[in-house]
C-alpha positions in Angstrom: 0.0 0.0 0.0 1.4 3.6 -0.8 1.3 6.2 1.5 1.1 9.8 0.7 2.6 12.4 2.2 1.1 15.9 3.3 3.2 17.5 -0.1 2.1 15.3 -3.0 -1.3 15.0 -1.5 -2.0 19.0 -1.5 -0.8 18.9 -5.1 -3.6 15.9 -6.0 -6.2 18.0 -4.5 -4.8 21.7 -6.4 -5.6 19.3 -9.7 -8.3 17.9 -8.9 -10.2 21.1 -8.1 -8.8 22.7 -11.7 -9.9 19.8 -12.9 -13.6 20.2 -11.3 -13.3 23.7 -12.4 -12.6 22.8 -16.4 -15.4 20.3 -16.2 -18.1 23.0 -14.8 -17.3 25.4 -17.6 -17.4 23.1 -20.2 -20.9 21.9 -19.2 -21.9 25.2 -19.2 -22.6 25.1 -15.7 -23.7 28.5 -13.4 -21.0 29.7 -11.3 -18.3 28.8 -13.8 -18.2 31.9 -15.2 -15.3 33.5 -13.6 -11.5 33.7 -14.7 -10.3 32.1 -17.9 -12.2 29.8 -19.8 -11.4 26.5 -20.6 -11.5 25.2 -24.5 -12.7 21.9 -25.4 -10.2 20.4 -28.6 -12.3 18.1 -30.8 -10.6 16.2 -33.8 -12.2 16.8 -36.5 -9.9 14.3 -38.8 -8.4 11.8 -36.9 -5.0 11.0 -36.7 -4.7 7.1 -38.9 -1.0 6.6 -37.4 -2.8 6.5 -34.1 -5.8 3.8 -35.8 -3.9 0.8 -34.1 -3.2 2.2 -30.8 -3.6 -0.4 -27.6 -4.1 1.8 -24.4 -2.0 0.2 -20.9 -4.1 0.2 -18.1 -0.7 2.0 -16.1 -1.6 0.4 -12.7 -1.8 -3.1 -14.0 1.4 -2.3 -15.7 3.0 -0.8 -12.7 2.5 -4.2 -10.5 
C-alpha cells in the first residue's frame, strides 16, 4: 500500500479542483463563469497513425 505524504497529497487536491473547475465550464454550468475559460479540442480528422493504438491500463502495468 502507498502512503502519501502531506506535499504530493496537497498537489492531488490543487488538480483535482482545476480539474472540477474545467469540467463545470465546459458543461456550461452557473458559477463557472469567472476567470479564464477553458476550451474543449475536438478532432475533426483523426490522426490514422494512431488507428492501431492499444491503451495500458498503467496500474496493472505498474504491478
Amino acid at each position: 500500500m502507498h502512503t502519501i505524504t502531506k506535499g504530493p497529497s496537497k498537489l492531488v487536491g490543487q488538480g483535482h479542483t482545476a480539474w472540477q473547475l474545467v469540467e463545470q465550464q465546459l458543461d456550461g454550468s452557473p458559477g463557472a463563469n469567472s476567470g479564464p475559460k477553458s476550451v474543449q479540442y475536438v478532432e475533426r480528422t483523426p490522426d490514422s497513425s494512431l488507428q492501431n493504438l492499444v491503451l495500458t491500463d498503467m496500474g496493472e502495468w505498474w504491478a
